[in-house]
N, C-alpha and C positions, 0 to 999 in steps of 0.2 A: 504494500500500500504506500503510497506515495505520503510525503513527508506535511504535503499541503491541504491533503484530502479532508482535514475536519474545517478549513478553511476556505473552502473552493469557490465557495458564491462568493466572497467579500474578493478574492481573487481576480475572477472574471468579472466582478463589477469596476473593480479599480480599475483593470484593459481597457475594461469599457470604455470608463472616462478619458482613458488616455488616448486613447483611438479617438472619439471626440477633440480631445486637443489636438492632435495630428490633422482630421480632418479640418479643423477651426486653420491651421497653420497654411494647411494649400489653398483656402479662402481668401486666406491674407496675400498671400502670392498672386493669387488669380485676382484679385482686385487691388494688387500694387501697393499695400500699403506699406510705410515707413520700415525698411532696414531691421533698425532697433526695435522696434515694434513687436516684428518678425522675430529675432535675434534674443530677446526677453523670453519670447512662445516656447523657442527652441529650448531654450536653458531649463523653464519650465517643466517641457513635458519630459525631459532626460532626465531631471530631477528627477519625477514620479517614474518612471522607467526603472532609478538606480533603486527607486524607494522598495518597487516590486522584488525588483532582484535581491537586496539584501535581505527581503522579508524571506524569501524563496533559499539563499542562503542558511538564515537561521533556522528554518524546518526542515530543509536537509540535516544539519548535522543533530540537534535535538530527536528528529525521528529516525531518519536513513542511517546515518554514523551510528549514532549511538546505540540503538539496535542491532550492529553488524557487530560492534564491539560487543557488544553483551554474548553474543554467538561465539566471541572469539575468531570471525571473521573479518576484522575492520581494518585490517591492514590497504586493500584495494582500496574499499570505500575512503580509508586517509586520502587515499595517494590521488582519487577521483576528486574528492572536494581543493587537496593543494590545487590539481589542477585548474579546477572550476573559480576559485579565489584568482588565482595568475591571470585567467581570460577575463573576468569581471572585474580586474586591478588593473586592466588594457596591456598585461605584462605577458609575454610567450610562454607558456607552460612547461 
């Protein structure tokens, strides 16, 4: 079971909105508005993106990790989440 599973709607709700801001962003484009305007949007919705992610981070290793350790299995599962931190850190894995 996935790490996120007791929190799925609140999950795909947040997408939601954020998809909402994405689509709000090609509006702005499509009707030329100001730059920074635009550039404020962006910052924004990456924001709620990083916000996703780190939420998605912490129930990986609370459920996924921790779980695999409790099995005595967690040695992958480490070496998957350094991974997944290094690509979410913008850093090569």
């Amino acid at each position: 079971m996935a790490g996120y599973s007791s929190d799925k709607k609140a999950l795909l709700d947040r997408l939601r909105r954020i998809e909402g801001q994405i689509r709000g962003l090609q509006r702005m484009v499509e009707e030329d508005q100001y730059c920074i305007d635009i550039l404020t949007q962006v910052n924004s919705a990456t924001a709620a993106l990083r916000a996703v992610g780190m939420g998605l981070l912490d129930d990986h290793v609370r459920h996924c990790v921790k779980e695999s350790i409790e099995r005595g299995t967690g040695d992958q599962k480490v070496e998957e989440l350094l991974a997944a931190v290094a690509r979410f850190a913008g850093r090569p894995a």
